[in-house]
DOROVO-806954 format. One line per field, with one value per residue: residue number from 1; x negated, y, z negated of N, C-alpha, C, O in turn. Coordinates in steps of 0.2 Angstrom, whole numbers. Atoms other than C-alpha are relative to their C-alpha. Layout:
N
num <- [NUM	...]
npx <- [X	...]
npy <- [Y	...]
npz <- [Z	...]
capx <- [X	...]
capy <- [Y	...]
capz <- [Z	...]
cpx <- [X	...]
cpy <- [Y	...]
cpz <- [Z	...]
opx <- [X	...]
opy <- [Y	...]
opz <- [Z	...]
% end
This chain:
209
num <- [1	2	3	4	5	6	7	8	9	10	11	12	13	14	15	16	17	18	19	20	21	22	23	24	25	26	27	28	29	30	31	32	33	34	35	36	37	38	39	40	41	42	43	44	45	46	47	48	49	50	51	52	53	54	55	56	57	58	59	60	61	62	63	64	65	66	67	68	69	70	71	72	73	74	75	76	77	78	79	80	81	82	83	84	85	86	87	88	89	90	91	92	93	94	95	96	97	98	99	100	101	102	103	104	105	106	107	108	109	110	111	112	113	114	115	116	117	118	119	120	121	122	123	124	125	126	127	128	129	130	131	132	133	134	135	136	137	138	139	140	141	142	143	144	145	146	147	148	149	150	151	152	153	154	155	156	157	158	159	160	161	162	163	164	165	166	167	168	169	170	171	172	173	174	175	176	177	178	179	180	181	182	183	184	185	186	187	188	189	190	191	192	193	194	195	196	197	198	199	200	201	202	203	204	205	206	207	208	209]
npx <- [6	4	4	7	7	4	6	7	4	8	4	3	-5	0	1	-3	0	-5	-2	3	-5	1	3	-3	-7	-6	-1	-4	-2	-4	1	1	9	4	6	5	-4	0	7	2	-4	6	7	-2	-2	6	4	-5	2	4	4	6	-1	3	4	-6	-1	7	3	-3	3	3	-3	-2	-8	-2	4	-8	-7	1	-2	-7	-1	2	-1	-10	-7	3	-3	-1	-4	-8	-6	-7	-3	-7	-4	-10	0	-2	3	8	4	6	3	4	4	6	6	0	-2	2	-6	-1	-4	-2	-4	-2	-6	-7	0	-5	-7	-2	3	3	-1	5	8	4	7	5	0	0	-6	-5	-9	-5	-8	-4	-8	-4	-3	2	4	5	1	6	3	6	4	-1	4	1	-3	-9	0	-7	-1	-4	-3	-3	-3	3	-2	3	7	4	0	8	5	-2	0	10	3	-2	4	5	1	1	7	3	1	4	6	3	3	4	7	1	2	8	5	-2	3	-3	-7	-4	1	-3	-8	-1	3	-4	-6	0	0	-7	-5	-3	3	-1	-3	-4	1	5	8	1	6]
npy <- [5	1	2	-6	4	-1	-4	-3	-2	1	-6	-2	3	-3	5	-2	-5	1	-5	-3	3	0	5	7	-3	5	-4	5	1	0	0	-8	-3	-1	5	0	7	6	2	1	5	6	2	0	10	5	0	3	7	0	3	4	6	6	4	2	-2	-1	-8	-8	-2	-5	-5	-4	-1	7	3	-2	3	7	4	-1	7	5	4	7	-5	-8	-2	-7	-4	-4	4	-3	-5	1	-6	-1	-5	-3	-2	1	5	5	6	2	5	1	0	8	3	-5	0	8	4	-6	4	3	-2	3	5	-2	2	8	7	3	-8	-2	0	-3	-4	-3	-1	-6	2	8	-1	6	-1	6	1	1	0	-4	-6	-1	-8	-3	-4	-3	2	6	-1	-7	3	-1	0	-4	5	-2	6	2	6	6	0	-9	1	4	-3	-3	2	-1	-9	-1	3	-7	-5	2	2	-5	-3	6	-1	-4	4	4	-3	-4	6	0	-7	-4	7	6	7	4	0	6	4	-3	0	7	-1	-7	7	6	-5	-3	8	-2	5	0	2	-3	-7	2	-3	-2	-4]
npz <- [0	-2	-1	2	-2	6	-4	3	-4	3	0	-6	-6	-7	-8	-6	4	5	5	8	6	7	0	4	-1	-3	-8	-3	-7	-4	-7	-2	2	-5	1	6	4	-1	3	8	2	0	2	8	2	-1	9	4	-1	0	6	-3	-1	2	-4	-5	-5	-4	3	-1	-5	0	-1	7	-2	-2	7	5	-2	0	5	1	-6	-1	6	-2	5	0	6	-1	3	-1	2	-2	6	-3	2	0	-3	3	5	-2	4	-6	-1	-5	-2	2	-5	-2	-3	-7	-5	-2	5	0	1	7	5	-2	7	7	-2	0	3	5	2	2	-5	2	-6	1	7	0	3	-1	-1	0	-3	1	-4	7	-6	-6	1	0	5	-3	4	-1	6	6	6	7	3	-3	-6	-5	-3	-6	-2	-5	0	-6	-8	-5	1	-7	-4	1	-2	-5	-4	-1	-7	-5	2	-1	-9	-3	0	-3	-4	-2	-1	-6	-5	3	-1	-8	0	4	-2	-5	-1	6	2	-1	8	5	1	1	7	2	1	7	9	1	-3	-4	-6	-6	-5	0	-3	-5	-3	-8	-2]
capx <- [94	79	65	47	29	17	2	-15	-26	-44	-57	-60	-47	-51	-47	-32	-20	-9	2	1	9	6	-6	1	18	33	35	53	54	64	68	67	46	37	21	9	22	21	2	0	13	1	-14	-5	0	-17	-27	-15	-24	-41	-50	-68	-67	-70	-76	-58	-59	-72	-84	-79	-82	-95	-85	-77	-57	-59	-67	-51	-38	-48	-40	-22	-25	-34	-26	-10	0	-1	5	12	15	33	49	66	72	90	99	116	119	131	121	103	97	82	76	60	48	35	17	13	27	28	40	36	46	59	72	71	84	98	91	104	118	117	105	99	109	94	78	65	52	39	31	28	41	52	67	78	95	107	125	138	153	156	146	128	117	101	91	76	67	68	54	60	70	86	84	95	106	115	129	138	149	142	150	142	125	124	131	114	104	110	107	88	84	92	79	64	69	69	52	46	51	43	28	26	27	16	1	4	-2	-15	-21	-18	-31	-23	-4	2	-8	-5	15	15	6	16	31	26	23	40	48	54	52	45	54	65	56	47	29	27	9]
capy <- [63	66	57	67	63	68	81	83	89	81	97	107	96	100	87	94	109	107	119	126	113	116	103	86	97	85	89	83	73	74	80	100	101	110	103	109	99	86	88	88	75	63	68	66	45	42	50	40	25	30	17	9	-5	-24	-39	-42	-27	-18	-5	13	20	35	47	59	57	39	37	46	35	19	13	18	8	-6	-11	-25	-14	5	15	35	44	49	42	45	61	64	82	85	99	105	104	105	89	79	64	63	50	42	38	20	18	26	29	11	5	19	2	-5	7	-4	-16	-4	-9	-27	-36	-35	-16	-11	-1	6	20	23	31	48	52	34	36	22	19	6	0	0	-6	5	19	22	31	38	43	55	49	33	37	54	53	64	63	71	60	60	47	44	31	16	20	39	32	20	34	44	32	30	49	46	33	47	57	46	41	57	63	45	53	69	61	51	64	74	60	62	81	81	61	55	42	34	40	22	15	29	29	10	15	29	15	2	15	21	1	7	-1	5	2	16	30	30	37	47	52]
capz <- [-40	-32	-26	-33	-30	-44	-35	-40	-29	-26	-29	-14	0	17	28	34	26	11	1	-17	-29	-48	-53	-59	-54	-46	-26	-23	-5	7	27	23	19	30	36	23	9	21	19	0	-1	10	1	-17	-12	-3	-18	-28	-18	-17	-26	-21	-14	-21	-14	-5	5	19	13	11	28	26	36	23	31	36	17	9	20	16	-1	8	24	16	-1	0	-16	-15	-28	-27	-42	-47	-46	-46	-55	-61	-65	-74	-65	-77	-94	-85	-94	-83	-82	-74	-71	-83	-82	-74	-66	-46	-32	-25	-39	-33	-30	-50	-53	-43	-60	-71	-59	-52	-61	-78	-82	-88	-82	-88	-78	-86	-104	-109	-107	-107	-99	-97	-89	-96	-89	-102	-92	-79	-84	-84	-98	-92	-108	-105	-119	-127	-140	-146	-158	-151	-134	-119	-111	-96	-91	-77	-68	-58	-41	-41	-48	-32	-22	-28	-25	-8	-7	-10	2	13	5	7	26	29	24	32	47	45	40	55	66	53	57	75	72	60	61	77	77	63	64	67	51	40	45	42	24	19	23	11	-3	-1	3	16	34	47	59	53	61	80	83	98	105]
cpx <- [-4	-8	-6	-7	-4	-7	-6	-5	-7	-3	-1	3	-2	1	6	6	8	3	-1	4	-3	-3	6	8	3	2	4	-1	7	1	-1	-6	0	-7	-7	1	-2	-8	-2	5	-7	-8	-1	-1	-8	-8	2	-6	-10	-5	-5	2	-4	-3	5	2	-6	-2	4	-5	-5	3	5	11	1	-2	6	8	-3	5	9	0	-2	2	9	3	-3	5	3	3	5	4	5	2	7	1	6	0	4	-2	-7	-6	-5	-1	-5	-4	-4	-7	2	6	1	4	-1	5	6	9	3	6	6	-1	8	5	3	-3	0	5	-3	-6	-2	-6	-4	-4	-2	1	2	7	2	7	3	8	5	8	1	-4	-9	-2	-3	-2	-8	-5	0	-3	1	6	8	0	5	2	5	6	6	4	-4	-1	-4	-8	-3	0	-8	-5	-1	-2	-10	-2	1	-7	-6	-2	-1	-8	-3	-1	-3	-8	-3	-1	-6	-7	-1	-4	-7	-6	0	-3	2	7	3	-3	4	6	1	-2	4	8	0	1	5	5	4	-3	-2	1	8	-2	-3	-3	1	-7	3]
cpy <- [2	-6	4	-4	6	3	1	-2	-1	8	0	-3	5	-3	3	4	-3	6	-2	-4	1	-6	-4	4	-7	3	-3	-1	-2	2	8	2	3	-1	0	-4	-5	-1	0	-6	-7	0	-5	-9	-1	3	-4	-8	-1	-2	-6	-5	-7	-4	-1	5	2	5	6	1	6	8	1	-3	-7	-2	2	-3	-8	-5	1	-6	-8	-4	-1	4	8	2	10	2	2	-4	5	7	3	8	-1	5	5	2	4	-5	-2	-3	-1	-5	0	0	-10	-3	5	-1	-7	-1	3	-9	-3	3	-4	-7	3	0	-6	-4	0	6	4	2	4	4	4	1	7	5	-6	2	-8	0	-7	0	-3	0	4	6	-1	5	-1	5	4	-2	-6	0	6	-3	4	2	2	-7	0	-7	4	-5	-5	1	8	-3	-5	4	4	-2	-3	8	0	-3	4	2	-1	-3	6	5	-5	5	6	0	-2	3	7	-2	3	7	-1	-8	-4	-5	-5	0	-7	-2	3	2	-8	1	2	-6	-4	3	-1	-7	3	-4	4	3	5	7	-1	5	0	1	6]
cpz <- [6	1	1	0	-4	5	-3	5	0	0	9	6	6	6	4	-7	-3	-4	-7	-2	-7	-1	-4	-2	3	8	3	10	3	7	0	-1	8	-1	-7	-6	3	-1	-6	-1	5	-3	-6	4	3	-5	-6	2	2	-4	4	0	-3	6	7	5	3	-3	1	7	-4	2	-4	1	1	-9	-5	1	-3	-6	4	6	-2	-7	1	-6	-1	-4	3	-6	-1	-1	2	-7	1	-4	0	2	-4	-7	0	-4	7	-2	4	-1	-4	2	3	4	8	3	3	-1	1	-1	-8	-1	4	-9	-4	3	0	-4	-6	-3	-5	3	-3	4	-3	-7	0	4	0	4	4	5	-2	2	-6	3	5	1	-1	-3	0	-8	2	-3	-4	-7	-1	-2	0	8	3	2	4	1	7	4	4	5	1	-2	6	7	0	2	9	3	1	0	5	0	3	7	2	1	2	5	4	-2	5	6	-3	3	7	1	-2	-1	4	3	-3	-1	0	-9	-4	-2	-4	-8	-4	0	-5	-5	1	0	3	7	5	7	2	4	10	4	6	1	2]
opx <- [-2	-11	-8	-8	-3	-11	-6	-6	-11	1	-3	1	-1	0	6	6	13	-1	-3	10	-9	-1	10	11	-1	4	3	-2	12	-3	-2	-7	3	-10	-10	-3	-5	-10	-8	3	-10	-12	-6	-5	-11	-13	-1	-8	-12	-9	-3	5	-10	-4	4	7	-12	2	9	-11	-3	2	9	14	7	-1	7	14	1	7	13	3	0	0	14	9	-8	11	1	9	7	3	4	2	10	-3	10	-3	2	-1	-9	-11	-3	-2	-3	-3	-7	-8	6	6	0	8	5	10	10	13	9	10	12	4	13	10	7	-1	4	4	-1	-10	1	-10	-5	-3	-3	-4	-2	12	-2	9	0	11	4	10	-4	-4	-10	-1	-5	0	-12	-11	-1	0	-4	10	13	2	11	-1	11	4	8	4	-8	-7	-4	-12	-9	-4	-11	-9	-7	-1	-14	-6	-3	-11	-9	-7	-6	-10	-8	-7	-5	-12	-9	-5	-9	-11	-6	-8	-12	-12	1	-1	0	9	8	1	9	8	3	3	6	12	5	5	6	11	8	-8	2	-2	12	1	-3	-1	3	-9	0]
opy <- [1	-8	8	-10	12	-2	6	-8	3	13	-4	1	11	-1	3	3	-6	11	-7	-3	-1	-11	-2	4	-11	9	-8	3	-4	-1	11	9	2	-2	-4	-7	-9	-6	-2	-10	-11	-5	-8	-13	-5	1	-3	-12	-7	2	-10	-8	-7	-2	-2	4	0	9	7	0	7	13	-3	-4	-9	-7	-1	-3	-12	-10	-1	-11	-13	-10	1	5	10	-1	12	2	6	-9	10	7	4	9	-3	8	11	8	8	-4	-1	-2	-3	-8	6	3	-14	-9	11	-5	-9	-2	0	-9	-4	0	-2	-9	-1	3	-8	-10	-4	5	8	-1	9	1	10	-4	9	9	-9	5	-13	5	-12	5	-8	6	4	8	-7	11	-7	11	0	-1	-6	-2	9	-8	1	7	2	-12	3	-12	10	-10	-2	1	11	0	-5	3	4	1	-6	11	2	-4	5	2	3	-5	6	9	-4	7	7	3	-1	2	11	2	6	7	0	-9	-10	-9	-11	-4	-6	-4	1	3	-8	-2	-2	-8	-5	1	-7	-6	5	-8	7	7	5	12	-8	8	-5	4	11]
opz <- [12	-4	6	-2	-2	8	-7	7	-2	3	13	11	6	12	10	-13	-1	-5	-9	-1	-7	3	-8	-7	5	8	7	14	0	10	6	-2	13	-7	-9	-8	0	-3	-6	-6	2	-2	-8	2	0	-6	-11	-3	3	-8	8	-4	-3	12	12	9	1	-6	5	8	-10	-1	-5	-4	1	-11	-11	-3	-5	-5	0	6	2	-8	3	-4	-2	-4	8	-6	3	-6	4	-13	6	-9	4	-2	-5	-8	-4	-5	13	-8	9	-6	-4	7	2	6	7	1	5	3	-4	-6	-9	-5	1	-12	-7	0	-4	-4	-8	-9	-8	7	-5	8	-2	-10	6	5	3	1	6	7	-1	3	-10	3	8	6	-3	-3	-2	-9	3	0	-10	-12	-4	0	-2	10	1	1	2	-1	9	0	8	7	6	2	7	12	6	5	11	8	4	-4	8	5	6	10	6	5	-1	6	10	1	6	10	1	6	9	6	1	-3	3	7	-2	-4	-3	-14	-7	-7	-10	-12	-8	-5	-9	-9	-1	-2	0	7	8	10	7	5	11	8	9	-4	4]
% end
């Protein structure tokens, strides 16, 4: 199980340097990027969040890099492409991530444990996960009509998702000192930002100048 974030690249990017991801390709996170991943990985969630602003927030700044972080620093729900993606290692079946639903939402899947044993992330593809007593069966597809299907036991699906908060802490904290490099008049907000997306705290990293 990974943790992946959905890359597409505004035209022409310059504000600060990113590697080559295939557009609208998956760019698993985690703590072994080097900084240009960590650079396209922050540009993908705050192009993710780059939406003119209404009445309930402040104008778009003018300045082009303050005018690209505005929707990430100033909007109460931030979104970031992606989600959680699962590999049978032995088959090569996948499970990756719908549209509309985003790594925010990366928590839902404790749903197909403790709460409801049911969860849904996304739509083309659909994939699903349902808990069928101790087991969990992750279809790739709900709307095709033979879909791959992975299963699993419970206690290794909580282990996984334990493995990617790992994952997601860990590019937290190469993020925060990523900011400190390449935005450090803003490293504090944009760590703080980059945090919520992820639900995450925080309070789990700490910013140095």
């Amino acid at each position: 199980m990974q943790p992946v974030l959905e890359v597409c690249a505004p035209e022409a990017f310059d504000l600060w340097p990113v590697a080559e991801v295939e557009p609208y390709g998956f760019l698993p996170l985690g703590g072994a990027l080097v900084p240009a991943e960590v650079g396209a990985a922050v540009m993908a969630i705050a192009a993710c969040n780059d939406i003119d602003p209404g009445d309930d927030r402040p104008p778009r700044p003018a300045d082009p890099l303050e005018s690209f972080l505005h929707g990430l620093l100033t909007m109460d729900s931030l979104f970031a492409s992606g989600g959680l993606q699962v590999t049978e290692t032995v088959t090569g079946a996948t499970l990756v991530p719908g549209c509309c639903k985003g790594l925010e939402e990366w928590r839902d899947w404790l749903e197909a444990i403790d709460a409801d044993g049911w969860g849904s992330f996304g739509h083309d593809p659909s994939p699903i996960a349902e808990r069928i007593g101790d087991t969990v069966r992750l279809t790739a597809d709900a709307e095709a009509d033979e879909s791959l299907l992975i299963e699993l036991p419970v206690a290794e699906l909580r282990q996984l998702l334990e493995g990617a908060e790992r994952d997601l802490t860990d590019f937290l904290h190469l993020a925060a000192a990523w900011t400190v490099r390449y935005l450090p008049d803003r490293a504090l907000e944009v760590s703080g930002a980059l945090a919520r997306t992820l639900d995450l705290s925080i309070s789990m990293v700490c910013i140095e100048p």
